[in-house]
HTML snippet that shows the backbone in 3Dmol.js (N, CA, C, O; Angstrom):
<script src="https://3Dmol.org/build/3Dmol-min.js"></script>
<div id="view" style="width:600px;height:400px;position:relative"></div>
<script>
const pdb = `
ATOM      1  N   UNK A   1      93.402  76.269  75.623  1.00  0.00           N
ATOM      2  CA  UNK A   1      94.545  75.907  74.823  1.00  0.00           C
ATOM      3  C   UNK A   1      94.401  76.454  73.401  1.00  0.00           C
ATOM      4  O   UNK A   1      95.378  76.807  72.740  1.00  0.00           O
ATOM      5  N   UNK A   2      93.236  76.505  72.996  1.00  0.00           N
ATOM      6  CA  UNK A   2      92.920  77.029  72.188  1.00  0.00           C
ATOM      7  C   UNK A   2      93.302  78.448  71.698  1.00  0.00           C
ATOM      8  O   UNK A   2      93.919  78.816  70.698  1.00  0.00           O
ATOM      9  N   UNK A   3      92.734  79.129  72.731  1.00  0.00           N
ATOM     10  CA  UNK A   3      93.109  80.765  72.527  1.00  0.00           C
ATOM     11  C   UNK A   3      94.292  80.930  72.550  1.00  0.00           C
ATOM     12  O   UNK A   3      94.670  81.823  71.792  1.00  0.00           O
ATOM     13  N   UNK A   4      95.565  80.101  73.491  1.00  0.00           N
ATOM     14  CA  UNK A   4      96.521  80.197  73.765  1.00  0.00           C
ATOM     15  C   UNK A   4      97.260  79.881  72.035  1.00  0.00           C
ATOM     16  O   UNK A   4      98.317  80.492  71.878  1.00  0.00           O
ATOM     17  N   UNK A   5      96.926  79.250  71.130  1.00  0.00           N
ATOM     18  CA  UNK A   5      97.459  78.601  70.252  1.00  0.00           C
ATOM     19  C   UNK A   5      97.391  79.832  68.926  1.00  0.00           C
ATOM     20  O   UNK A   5      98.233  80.024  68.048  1.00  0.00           O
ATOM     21  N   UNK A   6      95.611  80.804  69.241  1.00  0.00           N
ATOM     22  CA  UNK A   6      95.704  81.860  68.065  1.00  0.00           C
ATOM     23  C   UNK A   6      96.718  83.118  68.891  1.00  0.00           C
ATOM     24  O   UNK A   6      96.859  84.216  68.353  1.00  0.00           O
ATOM     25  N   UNK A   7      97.335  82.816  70.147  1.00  0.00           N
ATOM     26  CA  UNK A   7      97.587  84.262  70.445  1.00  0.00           C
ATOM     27  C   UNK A   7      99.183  83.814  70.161  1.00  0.00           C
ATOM     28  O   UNK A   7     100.006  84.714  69.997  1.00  0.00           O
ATOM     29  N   UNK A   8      99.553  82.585  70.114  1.00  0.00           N
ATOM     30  CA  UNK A   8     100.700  82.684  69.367  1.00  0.00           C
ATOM     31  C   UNK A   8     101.183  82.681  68.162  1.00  0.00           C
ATOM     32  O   UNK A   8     102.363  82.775  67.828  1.00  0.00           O
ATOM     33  N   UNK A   9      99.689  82.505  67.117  1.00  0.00           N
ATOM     34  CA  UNK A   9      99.751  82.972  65.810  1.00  0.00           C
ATOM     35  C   UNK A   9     100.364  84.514  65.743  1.00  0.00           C
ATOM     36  O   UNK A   9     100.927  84.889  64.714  1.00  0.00           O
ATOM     37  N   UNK A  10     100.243  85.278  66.749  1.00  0.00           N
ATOM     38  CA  UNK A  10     100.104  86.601  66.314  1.00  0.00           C
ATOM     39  C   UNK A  10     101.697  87.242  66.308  1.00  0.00           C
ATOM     40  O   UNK A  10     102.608  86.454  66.564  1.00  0.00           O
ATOM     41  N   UNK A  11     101.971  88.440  66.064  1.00  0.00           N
ATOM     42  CA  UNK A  11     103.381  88.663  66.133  1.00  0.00           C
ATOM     43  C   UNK A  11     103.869  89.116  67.427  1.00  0.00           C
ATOM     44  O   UNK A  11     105.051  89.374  67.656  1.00  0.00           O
ATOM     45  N   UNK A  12     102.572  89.237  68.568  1.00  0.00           N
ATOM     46  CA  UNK A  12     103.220  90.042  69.702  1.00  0.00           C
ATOM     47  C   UNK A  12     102.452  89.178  70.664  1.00  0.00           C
ATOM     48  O   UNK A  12     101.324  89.585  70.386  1.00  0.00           O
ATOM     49  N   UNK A  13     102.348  88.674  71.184  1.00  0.00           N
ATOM     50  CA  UNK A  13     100.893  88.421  72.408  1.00  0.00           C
ATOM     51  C   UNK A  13     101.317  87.918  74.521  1.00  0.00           C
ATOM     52  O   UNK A  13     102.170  87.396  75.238  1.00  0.00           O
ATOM     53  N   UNK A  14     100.513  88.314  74.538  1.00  0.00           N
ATOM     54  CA  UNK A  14     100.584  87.473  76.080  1.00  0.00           C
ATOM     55  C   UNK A  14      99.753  87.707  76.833  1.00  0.00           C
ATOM     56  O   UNK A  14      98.927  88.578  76.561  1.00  0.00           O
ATOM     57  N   UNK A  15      99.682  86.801  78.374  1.00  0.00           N
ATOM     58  CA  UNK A  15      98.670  86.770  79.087  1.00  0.00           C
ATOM     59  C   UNK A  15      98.579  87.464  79.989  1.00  0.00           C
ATOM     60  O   UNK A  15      99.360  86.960  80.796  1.00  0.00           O
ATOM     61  N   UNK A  16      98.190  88.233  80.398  1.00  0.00           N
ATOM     62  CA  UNK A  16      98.335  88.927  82.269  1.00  0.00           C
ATOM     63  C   UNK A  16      97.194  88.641  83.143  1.00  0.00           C
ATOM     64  O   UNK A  16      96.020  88.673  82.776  1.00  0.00           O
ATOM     65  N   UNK A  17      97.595  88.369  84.279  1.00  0.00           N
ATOM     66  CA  UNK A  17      97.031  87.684  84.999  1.00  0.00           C
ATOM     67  C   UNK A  17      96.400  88.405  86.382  1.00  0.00           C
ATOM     68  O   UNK A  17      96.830  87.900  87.419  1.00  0.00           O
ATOM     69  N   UNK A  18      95.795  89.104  86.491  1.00  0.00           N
ATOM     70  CA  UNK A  18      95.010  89.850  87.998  1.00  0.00           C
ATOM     71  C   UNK A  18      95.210  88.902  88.934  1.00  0.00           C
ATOM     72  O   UNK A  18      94.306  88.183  89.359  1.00  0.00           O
ATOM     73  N   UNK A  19      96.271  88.855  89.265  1.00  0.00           N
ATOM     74  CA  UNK A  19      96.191  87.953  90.754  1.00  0.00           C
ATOM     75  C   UNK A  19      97.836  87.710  90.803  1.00  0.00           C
ATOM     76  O   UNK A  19      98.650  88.040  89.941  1.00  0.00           O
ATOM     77  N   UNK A  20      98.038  87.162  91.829  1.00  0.00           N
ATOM     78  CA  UNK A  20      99.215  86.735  92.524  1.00  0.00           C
ATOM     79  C   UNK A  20      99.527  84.927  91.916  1.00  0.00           C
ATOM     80  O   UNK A  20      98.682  84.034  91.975  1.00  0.00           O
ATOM     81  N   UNK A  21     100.830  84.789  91.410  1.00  0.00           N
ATOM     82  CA  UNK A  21     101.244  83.127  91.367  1.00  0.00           C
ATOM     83  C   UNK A  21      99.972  82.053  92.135  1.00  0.00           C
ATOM     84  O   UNK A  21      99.055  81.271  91.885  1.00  0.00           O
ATOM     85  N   UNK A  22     101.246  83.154  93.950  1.00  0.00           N
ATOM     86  CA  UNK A  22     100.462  81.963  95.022  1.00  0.00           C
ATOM     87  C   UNK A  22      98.875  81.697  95.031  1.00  0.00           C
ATOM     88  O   UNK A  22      98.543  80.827  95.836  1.00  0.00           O
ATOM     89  N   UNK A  23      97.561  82.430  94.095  1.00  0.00           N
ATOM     90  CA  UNK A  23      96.526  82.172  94.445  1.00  0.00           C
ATOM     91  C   UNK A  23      95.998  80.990  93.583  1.00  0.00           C
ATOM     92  O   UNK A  23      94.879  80.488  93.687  1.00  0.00           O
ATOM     93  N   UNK A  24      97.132  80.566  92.581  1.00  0.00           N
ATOM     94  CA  UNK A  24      96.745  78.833  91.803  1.00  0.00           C
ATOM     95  C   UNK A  24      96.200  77.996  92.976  1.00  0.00           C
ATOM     96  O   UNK A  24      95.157  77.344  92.927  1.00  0.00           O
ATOM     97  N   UNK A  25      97.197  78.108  94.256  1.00  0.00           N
ATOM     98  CA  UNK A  25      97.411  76.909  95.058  1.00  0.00           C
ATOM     99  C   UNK A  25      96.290  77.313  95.786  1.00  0.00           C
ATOM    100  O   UNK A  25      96.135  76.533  96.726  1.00  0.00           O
ATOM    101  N   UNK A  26      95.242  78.393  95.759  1.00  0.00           N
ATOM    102  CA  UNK A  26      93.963  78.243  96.748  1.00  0.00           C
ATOM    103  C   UNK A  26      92.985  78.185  96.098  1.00  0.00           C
ATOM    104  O   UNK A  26      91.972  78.674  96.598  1.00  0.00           O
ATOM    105  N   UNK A  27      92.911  77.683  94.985  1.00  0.00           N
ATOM    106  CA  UNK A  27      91.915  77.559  93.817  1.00  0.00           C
ATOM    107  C   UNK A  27      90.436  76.961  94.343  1.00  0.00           C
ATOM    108  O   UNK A  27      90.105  77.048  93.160  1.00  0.00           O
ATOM    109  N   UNK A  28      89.548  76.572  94.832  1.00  0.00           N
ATOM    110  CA  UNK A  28      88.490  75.866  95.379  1.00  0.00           C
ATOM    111  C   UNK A  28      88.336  74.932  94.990  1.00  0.00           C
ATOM    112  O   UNK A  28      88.127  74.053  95.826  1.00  0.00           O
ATOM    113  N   UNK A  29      88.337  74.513  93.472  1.00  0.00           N
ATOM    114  CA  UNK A  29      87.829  73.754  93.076  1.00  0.00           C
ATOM    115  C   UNK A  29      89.023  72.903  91.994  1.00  0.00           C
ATOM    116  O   UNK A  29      88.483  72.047  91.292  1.00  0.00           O
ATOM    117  N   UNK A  30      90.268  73.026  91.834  1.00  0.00           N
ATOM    118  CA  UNK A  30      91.403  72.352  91.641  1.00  0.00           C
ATOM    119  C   UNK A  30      92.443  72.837  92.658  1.00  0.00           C
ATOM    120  O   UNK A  30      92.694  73.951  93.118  1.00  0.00           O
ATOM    121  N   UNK A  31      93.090  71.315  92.897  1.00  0.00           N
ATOM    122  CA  UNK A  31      94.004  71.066  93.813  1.00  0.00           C
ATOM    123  C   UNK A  31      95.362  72.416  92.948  1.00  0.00           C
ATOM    124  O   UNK A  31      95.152  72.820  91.805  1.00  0.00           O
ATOM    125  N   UNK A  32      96.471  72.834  93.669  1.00  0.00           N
ATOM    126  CA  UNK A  32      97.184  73.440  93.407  1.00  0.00           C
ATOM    127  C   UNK A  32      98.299  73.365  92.691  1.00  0.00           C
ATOM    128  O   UNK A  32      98.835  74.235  92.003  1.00  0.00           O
ATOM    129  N   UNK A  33      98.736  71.827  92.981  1.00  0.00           N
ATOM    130  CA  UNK A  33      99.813  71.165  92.186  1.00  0.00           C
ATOM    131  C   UNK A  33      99.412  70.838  91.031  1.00  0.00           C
ATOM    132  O   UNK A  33     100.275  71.030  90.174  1.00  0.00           O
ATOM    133  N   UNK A  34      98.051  70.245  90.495  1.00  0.00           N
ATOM    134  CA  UNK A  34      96.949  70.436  88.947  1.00  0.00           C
ATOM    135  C   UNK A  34      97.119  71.654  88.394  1.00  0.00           C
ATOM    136  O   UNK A  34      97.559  71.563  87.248  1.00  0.00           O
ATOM    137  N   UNK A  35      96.891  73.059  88.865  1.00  0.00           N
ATOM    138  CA  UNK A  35      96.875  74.002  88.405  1.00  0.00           C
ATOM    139  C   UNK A  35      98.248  74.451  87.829  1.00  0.00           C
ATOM    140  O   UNK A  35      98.455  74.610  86.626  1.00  0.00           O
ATOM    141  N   UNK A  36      99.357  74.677  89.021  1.00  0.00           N
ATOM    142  CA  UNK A  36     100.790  74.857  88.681  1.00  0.00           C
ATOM    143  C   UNK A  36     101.097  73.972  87.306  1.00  0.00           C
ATOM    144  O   UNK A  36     101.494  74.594  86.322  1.00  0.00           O
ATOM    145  N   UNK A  37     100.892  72.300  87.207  1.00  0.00           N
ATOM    146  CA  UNK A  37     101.667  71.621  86.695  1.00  0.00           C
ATOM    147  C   UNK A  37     100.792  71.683  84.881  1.00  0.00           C
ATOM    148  O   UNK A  37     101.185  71.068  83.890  1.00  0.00           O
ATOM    149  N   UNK A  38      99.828  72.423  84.947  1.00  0.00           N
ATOM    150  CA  UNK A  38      98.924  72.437  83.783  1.00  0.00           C
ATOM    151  C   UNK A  38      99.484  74.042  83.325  1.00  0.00           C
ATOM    152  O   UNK A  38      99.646  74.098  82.106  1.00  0.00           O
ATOM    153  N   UNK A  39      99.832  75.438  84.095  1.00  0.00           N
ATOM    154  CA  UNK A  39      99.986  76.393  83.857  1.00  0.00           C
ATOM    155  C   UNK A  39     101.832  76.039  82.762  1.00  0.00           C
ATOM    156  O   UNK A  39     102.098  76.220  81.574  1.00  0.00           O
ATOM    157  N   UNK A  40     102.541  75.586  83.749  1.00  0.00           N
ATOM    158  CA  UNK A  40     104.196  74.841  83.306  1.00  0.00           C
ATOM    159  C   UNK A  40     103.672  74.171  81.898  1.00  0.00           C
ATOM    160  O   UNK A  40     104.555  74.297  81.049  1.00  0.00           O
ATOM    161  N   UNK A  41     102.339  73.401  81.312  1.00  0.00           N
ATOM    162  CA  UNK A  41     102.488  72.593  80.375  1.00  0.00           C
ATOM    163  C   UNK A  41     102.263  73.775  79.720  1.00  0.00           C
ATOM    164  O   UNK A  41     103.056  74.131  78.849  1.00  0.00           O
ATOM    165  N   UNK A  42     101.288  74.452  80.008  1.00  0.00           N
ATOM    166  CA  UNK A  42     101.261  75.376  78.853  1.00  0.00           C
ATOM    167  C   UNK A  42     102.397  76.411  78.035  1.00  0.00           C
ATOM    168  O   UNK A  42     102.534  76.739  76.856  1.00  0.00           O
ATOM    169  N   UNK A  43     103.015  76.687  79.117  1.00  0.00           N
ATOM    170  CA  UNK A  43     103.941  77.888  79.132  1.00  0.00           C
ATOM    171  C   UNK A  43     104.821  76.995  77.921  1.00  0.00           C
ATOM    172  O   UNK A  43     105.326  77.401  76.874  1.00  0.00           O
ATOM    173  N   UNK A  44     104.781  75.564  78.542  1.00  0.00           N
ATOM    174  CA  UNK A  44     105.962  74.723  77.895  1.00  0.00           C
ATOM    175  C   UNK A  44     105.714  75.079  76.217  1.00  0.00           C
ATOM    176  O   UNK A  44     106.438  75.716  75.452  1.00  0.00           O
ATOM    177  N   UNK A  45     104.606  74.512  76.010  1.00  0.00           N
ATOM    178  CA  UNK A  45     103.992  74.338  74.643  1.00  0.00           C
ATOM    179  C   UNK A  45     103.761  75.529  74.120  1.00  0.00           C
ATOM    180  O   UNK A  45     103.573  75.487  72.904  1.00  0.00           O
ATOM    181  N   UNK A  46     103.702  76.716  74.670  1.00  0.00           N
ATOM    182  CA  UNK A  46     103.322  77.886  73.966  1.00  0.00           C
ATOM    183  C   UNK A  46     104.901  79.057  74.478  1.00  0.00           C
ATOM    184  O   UNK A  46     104.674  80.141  75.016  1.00  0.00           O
ATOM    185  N   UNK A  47     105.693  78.806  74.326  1.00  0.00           N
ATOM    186  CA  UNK A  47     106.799  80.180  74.938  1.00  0.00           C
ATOM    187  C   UNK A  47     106.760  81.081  74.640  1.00  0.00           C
ATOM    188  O   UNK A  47     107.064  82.043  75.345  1.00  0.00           O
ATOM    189  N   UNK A  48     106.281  81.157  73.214  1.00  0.00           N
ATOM    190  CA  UNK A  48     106.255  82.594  72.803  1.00  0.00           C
ATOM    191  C   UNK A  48     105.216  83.344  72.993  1.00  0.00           C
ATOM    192  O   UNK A  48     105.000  84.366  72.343  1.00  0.00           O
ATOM    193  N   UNK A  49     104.460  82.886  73.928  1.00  0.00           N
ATOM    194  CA  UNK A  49     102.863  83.487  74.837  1.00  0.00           C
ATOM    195  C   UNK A  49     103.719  84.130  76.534  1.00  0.00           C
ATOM    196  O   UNK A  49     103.528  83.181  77.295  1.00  0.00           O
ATOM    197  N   UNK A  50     104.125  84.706  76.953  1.00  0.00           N
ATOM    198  CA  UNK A  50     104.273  84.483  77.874  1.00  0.00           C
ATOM    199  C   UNK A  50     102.871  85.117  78.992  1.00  0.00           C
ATOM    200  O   UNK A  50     101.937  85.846  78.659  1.00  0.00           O
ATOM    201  N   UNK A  51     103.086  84.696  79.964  1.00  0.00           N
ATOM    202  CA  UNK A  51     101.656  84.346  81.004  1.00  0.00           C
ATOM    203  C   UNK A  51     102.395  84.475  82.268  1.00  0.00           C
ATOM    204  O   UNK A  51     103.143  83.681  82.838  1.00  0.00           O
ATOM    205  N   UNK A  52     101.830  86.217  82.712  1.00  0.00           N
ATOM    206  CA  UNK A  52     102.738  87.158  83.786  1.00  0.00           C
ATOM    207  C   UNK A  52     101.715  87.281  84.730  1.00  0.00           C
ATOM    208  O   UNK A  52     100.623  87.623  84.275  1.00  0.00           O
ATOM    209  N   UNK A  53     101.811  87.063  86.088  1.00  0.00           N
ATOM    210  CA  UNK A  53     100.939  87.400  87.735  1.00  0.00           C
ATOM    211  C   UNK A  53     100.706  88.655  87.757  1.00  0.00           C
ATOM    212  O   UNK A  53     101.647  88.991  87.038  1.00  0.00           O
ATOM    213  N   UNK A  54     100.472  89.093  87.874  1.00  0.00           N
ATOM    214  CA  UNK A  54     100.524  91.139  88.447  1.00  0.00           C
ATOM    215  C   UNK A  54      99.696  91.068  89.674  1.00  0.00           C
ATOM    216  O   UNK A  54      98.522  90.751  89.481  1.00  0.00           O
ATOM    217  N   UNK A  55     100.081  91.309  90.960  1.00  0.00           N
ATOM    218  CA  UNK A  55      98.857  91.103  92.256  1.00  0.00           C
ATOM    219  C   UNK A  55      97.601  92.067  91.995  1.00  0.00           C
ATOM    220  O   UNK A  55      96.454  91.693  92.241  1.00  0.00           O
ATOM    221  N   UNK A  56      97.886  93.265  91.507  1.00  0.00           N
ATOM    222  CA  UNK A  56      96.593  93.876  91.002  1.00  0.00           C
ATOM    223  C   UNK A  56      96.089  94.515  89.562  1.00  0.00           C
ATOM    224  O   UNK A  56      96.905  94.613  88.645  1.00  0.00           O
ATOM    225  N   UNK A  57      95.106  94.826  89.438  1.00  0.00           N
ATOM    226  CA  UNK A  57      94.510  95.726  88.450  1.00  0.00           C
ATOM    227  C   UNK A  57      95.851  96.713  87.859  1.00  0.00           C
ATOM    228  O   UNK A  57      96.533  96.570  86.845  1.00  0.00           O
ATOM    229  N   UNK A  58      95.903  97.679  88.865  1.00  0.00           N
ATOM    230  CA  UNK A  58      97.129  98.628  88.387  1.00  0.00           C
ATOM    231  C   UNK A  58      98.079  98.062  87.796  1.00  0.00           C
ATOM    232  O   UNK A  58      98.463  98.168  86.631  1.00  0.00           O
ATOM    233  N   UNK A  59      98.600  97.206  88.986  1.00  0.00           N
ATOM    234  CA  UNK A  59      99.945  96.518  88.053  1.00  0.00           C
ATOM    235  C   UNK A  59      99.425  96.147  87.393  1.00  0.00           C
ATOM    236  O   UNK A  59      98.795  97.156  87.074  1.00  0.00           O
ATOM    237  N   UNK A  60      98.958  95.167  86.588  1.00  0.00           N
ATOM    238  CA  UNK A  60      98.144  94.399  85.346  1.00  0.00           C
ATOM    239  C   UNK A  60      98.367  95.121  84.380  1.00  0.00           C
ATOM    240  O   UNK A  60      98.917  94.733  83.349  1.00  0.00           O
ATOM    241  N   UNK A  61      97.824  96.665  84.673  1.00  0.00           N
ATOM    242  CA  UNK A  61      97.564  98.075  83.691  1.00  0.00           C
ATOM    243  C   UNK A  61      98.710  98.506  83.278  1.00  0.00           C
ATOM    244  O   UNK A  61      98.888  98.764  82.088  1.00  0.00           O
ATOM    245  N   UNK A  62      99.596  98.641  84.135  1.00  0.00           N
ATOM    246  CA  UNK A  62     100.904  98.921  84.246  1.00  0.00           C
ATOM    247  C   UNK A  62     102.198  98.373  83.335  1.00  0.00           C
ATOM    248  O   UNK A  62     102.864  98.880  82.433  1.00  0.00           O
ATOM    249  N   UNK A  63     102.219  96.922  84.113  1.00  0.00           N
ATOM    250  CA  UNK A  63     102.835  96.235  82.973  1.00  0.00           C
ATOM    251  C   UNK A  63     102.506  96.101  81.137  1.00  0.00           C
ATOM    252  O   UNK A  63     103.182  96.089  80.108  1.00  0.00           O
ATOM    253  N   UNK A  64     101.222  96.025  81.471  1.00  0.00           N
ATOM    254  CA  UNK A  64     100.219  95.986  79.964  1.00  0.00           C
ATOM    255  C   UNK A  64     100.901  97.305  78.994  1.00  0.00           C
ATOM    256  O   UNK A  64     101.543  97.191  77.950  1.00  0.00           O
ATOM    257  N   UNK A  65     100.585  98.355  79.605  1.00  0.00           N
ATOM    258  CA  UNK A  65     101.035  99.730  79.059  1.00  0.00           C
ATOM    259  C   UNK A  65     102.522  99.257  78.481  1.00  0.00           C
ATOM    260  O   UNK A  65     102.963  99.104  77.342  1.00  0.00           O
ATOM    261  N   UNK A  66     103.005  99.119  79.630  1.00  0.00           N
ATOM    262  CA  UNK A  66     104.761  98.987  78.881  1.00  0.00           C
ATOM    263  C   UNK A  66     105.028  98.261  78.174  1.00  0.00           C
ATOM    264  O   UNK A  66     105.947  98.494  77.388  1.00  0.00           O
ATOM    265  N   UNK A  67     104.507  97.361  78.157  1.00  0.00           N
ATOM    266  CA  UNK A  67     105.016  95.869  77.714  1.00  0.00           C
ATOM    267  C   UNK A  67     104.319  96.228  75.861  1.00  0.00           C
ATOM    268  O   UNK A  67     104.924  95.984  74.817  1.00  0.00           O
ATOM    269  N   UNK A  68     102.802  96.902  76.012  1.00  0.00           N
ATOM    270  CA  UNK A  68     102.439  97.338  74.515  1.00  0.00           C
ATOM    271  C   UNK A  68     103.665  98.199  74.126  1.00  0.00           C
ATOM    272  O   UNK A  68     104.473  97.962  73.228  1.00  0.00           O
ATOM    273  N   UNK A  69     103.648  98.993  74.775  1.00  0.00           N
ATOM    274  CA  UNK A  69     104.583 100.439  73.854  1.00  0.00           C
ATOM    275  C   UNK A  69     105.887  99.954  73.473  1.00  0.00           C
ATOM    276  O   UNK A  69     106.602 100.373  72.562  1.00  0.00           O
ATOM    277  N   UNK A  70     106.137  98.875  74.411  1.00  0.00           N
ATOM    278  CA  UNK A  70     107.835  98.100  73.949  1.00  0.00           C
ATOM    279  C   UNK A  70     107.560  96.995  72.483  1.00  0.00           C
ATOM    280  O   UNK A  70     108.286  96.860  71.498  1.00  0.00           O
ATOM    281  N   UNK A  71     106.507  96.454  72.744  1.00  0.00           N
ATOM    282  CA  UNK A  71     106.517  95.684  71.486  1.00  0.00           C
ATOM    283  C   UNK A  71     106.420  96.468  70.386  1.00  0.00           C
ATOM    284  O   UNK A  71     107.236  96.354  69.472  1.00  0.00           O
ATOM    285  N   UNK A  72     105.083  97.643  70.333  1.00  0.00           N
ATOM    286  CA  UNK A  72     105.254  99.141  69.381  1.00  0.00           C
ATOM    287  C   UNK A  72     106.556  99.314  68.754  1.00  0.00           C
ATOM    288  O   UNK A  72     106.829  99.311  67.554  1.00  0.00           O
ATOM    289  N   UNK A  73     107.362  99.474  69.828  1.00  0.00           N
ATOM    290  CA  UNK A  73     108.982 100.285  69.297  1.00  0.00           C
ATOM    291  C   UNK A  73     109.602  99.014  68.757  1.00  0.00           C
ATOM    292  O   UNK A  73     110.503  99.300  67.969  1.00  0.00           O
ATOM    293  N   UNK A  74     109.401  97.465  68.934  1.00  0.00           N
ATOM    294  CA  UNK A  74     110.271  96.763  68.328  1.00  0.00           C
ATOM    295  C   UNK A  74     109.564  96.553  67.288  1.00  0.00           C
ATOM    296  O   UNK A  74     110.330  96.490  66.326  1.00  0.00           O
ATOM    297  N   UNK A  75     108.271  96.380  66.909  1.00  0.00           N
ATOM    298  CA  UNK A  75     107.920  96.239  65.495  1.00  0.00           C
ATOM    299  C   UNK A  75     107.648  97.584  64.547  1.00  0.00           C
ATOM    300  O   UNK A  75     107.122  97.640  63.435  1.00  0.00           O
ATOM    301  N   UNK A  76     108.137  98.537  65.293  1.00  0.00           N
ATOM    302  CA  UNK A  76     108.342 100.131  64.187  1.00  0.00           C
ATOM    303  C   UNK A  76     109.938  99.757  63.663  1.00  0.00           C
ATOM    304  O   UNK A  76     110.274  99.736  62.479  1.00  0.00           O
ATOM    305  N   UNK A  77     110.565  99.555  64.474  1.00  0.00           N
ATOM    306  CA  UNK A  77     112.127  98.826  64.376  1.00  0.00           C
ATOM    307  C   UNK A  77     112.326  97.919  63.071  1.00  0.00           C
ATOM    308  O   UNK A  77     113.033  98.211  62.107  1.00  0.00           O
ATOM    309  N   UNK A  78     111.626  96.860  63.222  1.00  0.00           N
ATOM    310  CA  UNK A  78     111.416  96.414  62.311  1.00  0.00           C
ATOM    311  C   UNK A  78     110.974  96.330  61.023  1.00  0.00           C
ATOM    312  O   UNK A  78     111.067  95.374  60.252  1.00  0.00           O
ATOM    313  N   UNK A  79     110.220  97.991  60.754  1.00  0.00           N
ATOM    314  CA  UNK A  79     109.595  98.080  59.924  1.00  0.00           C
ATOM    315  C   UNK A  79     107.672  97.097  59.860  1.00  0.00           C
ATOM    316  O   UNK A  79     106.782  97.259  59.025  1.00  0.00           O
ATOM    317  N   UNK A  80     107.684  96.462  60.700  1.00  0.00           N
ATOM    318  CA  UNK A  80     106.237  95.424  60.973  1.00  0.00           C
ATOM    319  C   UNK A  80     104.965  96.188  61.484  1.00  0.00           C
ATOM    320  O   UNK A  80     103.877  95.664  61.244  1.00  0.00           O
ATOM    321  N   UNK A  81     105.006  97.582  62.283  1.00  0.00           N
ATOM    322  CA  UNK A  81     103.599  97.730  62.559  1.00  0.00           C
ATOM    323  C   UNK A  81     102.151  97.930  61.724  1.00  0.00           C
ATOM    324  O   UNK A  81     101.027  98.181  62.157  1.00  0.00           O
ATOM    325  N   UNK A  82     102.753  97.665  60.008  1.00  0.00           N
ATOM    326  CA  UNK A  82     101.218  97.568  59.116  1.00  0.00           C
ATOM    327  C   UNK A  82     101.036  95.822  59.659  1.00  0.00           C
ATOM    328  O   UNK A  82      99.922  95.412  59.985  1.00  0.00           O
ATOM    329  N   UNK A  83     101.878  95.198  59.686  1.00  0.00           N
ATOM    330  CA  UNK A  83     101.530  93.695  60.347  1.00  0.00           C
ATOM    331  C   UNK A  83     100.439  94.358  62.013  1.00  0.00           C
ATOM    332  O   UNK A  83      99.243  94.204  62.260  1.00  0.00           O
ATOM    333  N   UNK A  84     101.132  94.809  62.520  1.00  0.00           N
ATOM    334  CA  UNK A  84     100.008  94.613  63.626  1.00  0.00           C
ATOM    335  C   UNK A  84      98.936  95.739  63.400  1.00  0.00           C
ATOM    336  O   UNK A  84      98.061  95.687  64.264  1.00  0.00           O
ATOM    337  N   UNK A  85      98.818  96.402  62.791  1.00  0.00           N
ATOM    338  CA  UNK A  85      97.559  96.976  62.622  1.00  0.00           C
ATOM    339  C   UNK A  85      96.434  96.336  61.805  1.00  0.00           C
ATOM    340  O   UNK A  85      95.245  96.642  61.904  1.00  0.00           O
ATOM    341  N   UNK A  86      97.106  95.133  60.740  1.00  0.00           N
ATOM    342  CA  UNK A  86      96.240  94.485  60.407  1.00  0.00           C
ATOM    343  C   UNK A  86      95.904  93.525  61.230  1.00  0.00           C
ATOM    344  O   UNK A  86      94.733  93.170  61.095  1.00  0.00           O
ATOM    345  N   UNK A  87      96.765  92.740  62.381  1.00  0.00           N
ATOM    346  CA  UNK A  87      96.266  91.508  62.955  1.00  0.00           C
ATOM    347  C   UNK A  87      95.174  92.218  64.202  1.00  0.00           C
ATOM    348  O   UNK A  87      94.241  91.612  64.728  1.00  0.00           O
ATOM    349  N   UNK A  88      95.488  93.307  64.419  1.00  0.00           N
ATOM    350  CA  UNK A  88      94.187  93.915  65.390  1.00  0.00           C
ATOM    351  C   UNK A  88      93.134  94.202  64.692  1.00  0.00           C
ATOM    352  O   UNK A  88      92.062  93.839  65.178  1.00  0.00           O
ATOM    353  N   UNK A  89      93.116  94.787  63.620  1.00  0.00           N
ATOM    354  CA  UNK A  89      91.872  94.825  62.653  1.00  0.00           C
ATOM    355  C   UNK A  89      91.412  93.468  62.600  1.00  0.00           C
ATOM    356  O   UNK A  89      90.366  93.166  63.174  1.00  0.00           O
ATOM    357  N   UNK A  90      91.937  92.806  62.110  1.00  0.00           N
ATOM    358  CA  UNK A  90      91.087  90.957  61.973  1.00  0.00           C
ATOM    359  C   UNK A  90      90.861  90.444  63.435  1.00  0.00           C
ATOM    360  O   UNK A  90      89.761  89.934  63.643  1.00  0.00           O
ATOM    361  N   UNK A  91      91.726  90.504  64.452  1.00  0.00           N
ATOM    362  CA  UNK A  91      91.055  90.285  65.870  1.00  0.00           C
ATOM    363  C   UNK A  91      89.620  91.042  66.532  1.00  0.00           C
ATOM    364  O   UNK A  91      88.992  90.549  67.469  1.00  0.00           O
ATOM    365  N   UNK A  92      89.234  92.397  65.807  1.00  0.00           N
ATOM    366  CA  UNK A  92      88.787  93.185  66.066  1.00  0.00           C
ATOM    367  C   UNK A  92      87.291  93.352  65.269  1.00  0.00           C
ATOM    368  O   UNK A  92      86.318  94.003  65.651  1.00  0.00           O
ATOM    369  N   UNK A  93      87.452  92.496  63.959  1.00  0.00           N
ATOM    370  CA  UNK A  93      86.280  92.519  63.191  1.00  0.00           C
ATOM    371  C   UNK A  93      86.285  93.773  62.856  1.00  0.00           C
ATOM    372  O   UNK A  93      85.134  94.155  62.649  1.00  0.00           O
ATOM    373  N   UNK A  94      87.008  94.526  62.720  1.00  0.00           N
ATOM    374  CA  UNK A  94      87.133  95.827  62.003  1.00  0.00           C
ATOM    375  C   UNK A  94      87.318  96.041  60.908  1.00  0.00           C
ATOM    376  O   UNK A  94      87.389  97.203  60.510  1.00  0.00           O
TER     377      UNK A  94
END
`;
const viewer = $3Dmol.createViewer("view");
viewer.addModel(pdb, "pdb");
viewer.setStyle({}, {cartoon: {color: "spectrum"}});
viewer.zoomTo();
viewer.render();
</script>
């Protein structure tokens, strides 16, 4: 919840997820309806995080790629990408 809380400090962020929705509900060691109904609280409390399935690596990569280069073009738009070059520098210890 934590991480979830600095990644909505930031001006762009989100989660991607290597796996499929349906594999919450085969979790081993939490029941499925725990997992779903804790993933929903979060999403609730954090919206401007959003937290996407991709069934694999590629897709993961895939979406990731686009989804950066689209936020790129809306904060050049905006005039904001010295904002994200500094919030990756301070994420980055750079």
């Amino acid at each position: 919840m934590i991480l979830l809380a600095e990644l909505a400090a930031q001006p762009r962020a989100a989660v991607v997820v290597e796996e499929g929705y349906n594999k919450i509900f085969k979790h081993p060691y939490v029941t499925g309806s725990v997992a779903a109904e804790r993933l929903a609280e979060l999403q609730a409390q954090f919206p401007a995080v959003p937290i996407v399935f991709c069934e694999t690596r590629p897709l993961a990569e895939e979406w990731t790629y686009r989804w950066l280069g689209a936020c790129q073009y809306e904060l050049e738009l905006a005039g904001g990408t010295s904002t994200l070059q500094e919030s990756l520098r301070s994420a980055t210890g750079t």
